[in-house]
N, C-alpha and C positions, 0 to 999 in steps of 0.2 A: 460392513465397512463404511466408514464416514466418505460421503460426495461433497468436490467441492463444486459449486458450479460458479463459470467464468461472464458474468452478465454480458458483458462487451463484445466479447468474443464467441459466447455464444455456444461456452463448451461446458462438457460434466466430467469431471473425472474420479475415477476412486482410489481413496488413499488407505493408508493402514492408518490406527489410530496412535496420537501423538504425532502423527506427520509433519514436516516443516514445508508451511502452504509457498516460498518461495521455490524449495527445490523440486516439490511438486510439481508448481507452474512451470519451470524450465524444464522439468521433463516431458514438461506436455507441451512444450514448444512457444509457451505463453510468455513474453516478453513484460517483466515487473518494475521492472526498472527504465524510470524515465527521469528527466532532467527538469521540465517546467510541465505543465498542461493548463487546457484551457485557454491559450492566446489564440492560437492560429492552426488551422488545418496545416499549412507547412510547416510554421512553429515545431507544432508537436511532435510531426513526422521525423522529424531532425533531433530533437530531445528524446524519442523514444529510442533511436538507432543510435547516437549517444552514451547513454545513459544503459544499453547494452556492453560498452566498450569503457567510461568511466560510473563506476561504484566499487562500492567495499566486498563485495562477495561474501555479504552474508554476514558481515561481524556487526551489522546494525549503525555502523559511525557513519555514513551520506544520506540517508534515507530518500533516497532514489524508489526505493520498492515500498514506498507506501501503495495504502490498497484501502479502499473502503469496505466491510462487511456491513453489507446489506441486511442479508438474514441469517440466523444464526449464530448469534456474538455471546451466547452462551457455551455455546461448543467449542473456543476457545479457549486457549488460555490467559490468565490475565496479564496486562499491560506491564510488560518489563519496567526494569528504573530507566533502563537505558533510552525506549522510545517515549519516557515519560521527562525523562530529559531533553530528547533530541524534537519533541512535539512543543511543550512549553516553554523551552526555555529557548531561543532563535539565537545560533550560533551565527558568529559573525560572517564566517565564509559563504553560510548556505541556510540563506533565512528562510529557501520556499517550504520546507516539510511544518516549519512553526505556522508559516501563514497558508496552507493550504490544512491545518488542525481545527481552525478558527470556523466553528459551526459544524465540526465531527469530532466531538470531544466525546464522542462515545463510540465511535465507529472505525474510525482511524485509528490502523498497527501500518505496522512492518510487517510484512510478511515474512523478511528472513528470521524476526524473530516471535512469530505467531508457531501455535503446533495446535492441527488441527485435532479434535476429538468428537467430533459428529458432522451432521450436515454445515454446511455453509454455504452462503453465495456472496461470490465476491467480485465488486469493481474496481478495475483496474483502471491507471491512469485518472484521478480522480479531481476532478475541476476546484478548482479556489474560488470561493463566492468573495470575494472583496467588494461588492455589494450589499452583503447579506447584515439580515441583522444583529447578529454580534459580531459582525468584524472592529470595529471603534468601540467595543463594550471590554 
């Protein structure tokens, strides 16, 4: 059975294969959905308890539950239109999931719309380099 493990959090758990790695994480009590990251220790604290309370429940339209895979990004599946939209293209209401893509164009899904099919490891809550060097590229 395919593990996923939780970097952050510091968890492993095991799924069936084709899994969907958000309902997984909420079954394992793993909070995927957050609202900003990377500002502030209370910032985040506040956007992650948030962001509990406003998202889509999995239909992919806030991307609140982005996730970075770390290892393993072959054991997924590939990148939907919908996160390939809701990544590149920065919707007017909620431009953080475009600008937190910027320098994880290969790393960064959704998780409500990732299904896992072998190991992976994955970080949650996943920081925006708006320093970095393709952020202006």
């Amino acid at each position: 059975m395919p593990t996923i493990k939780f970097v952050k959090e510091n968890k492993e758990i095991e799924v069936p294969p084709g899994a969907n790695l958000r309902a997984e994480a909420l079954k394992a009590g793993i909070n995927v959905n957050h609202m900003v990251c990377g500002v502030s220790e209370g910032v985040d604290a506040f956007a992650a308890n948030a962001g509990k309370m406003l998202n889509c429940r999995g239909f992919g339209l806030c991307g609140t539950c982005r996730v970075l895979i770390t290892a393993g990004a072959e054991n997924v599946n590939e990148m939907t239109t919908l996160e390939q939209l809701k990544f590149k293209y920065a919707p007017v209401p909620d431009p953080m999931p475009a600008m937190a893509f910027i320098g994880h164009e290969d790393t960064m899904r959704l998780a409500c719309k990732t299904q896992v099919n072998g190991d992976v490891e994955v970080e949650t809550m996943p920081e925006m380099n708006m320093f970095g060097e393709n952020f202006f590229s």
